[in-house]
C-alpha positions as CSV (number, residue, x, y, z in Angstrom):
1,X,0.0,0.0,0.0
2,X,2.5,2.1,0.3
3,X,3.7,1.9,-2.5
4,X,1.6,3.0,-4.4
5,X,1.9,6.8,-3.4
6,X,5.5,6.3,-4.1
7,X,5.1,5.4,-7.2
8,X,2.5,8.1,-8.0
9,X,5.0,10.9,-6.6
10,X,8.0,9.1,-8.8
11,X,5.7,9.2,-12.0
12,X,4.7,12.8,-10.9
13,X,8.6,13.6,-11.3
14,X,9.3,12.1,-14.2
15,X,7.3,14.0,-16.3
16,X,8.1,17.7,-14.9
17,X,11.1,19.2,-15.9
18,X,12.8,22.4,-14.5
19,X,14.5,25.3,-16.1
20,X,16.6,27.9,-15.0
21,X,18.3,30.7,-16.1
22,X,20.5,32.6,-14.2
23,X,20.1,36.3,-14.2
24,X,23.8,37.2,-14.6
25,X,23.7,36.5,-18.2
26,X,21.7,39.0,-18.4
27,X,23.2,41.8,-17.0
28,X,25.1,44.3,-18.9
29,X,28.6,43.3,-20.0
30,X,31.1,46.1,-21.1
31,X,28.6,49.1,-19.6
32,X,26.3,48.2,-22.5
33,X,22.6,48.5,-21.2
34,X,19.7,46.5,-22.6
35,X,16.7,49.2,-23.4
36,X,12.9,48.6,-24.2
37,X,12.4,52.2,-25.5
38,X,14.3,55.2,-26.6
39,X,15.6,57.0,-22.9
40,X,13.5,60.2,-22.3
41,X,16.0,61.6,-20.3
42,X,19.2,61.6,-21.7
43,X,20.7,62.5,-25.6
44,X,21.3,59.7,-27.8
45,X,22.8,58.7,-31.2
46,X,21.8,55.8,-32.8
47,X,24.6,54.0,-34.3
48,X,23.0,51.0,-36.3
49,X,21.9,47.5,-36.3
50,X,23.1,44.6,-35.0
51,X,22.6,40.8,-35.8
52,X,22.9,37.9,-33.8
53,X,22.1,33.8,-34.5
54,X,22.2,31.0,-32.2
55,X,21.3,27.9,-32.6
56,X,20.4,25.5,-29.5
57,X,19.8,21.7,-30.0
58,X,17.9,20.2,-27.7
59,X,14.0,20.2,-26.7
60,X,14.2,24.3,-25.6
61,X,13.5,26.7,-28.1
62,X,16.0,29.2,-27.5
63,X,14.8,32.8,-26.7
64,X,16.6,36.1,-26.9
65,X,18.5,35.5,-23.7
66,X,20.1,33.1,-25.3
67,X,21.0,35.6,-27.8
68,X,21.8,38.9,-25.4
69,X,25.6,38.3,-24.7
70,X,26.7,38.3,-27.9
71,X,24.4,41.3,-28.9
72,X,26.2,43.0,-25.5
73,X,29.6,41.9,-27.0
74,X,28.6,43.2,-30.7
75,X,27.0,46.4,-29.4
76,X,30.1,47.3,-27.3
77,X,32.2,46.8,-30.4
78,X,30.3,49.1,-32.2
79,X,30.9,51.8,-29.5
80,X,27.4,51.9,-27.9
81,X,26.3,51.9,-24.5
82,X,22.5,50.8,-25.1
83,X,21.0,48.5,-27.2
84,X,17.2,48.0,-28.3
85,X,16.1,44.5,-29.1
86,X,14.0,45.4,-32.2
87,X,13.0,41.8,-33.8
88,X,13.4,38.1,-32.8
89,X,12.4,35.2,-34.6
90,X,12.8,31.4,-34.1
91,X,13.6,29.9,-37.0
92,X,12.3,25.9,-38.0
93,X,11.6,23.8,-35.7
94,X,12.7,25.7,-32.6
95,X,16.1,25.4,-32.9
96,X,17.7,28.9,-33.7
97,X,17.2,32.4,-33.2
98,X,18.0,35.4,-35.1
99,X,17.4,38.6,-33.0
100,X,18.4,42.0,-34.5
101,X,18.9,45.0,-31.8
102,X,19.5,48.7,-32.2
103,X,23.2,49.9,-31.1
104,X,22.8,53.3,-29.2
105,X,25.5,55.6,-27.8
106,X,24.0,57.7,-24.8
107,X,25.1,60.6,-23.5
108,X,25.5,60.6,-19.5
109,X,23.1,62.5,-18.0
110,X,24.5,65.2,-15.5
């Protein structure tokens, strides 16, 4: 009998999976910020486009985290400070992502 809750809890397990992503890859590398909009309160030149790809096997689709250290890396090269993800899209059968992001250079605000 009691084995049978066992059994239940192991099945249970088996079929959930858990995922995590560390928020340090995430954080700004280089001083270069990530951006959802233009800042309101600061000057800024935009300096371009930048193109990233990354392909993930596995059973994850990859998302634009996957993606934001090298547009960090690519956006820093290009002398910004900011960046803008402007489009992101998986590509067949979830295995890649091509994400293209706006470089800006910001002025500091005094």
């Amino acid at each position: 009998m009691r084995a049978i809750p066992l059994l239940v809890a192991l099945c249970l397990t088996a079929c959930s999976t858990v995922e995590f992503t560390p928020g340090s890859a995430l954080q700004p590398a280089r001083g270069v910020k990530v951006l959802y909009e233009y800042p309101d309160d600061a000057k800024f030149k935009s300096l371009g486009t930048v193109h990233a790809y990354v392909y993930r096997p596995g059973f994850r689709a990859p998302t634009v985290s996957d993606v934001t250290p090298e547009l960090l890396s690519k956006a820093a090269a290009a002398g910004g400070n900011a960046l803008i993800v402007r489009n992101s899209q998986v590509g067949q059968f979830d295995r890649s992502i091509t994400v293209t992001a706006e470089v800006l250079a910001v002025e500091p605000t005094p």
